[in-house]
Every structure is written in structure tokens, then in C-alpha cells.
N, C-alpha and C positions, 0 to 999 in steps of 0.2 A: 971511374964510373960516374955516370952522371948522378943528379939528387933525384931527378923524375923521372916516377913509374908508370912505364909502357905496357899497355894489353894489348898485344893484338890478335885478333881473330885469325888461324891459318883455317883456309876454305878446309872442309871436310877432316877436321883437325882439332887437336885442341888451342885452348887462350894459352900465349905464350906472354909470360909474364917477365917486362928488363927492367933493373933498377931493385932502389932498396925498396923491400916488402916487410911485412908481417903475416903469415895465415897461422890462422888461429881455429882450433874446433869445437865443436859445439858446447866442451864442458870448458872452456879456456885455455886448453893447452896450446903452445905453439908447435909447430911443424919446424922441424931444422930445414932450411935452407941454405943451398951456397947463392951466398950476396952480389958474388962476380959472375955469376953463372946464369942464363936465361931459364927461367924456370917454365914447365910445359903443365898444363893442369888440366883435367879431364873433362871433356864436353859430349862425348858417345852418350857417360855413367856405367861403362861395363869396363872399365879399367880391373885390374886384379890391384894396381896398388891407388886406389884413389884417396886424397884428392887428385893425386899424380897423374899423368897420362903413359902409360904402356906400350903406347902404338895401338894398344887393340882396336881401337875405328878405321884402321885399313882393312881386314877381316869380319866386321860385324856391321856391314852394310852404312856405318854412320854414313848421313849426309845434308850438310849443312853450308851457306854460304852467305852469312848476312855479310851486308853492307850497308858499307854508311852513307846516308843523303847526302848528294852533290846537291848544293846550294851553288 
């Protein structure tokens, strides 16, 4: 596993998160994650396990597709 953490945006999707992480919530707990595992995180907000992603943005119209500035 590499040392640096990857976000990437999947279009109409959620942030796909590779690499070692921390998430943490708003009172300091952390979230268990698998370390070797890409982790998917929610960007609809109608997830049933959030911060997780569920799929549910295929079903609830999400749609999103930022992109990054070509320089």
C-alpha cells in the first residue's frame, strides 16, 4: 500500500478514498476503516449509512461531475 492518500471524485458518485486515512466525527470518534481497502464516502447526503456511500446516488437523482482545471 502506498503512504499517500488519493481522493478521487467518481462522476455522479461518491469521493473514493485510497491510502492510509483517519475519519473522524464530529465529537472525535473514529470511524473503523479497512486500511487496504478503497474506501467510498458519501456526496448525494442521502446515504442510510453515512459518512459511507450506499449506492444510493444511482436512485436519488444525484448529479455531479466537478473537474479539475487543466492548466
Amino acid at each position: 500500500m502506498s503512504d499517500v492518500t488519493t481522493i478521487k471524485i467518481r462522476p455522479n458518485g461518491p469521493y473514493l478514498v485510497e491510502g492510509p486515512f483517519r475519519l473522524i466525527d464530529s465529537q472525535g470518534n473514529a470511524y473503523t476503516v479497512n486500511p487496504g481497502k478503497p474506501t467510498a464516502l458519501c456526496r448525494c447526503g442521502q446515504s442510510a449509512k453515512k459518512p459511507f456511500c450506499d449506492g444510493t446516488h444511482r436512485t436519488c437523482g444525484f448529479a455531479a461531475e466537478e473537474l479539475a482545471p487543466v492548466e
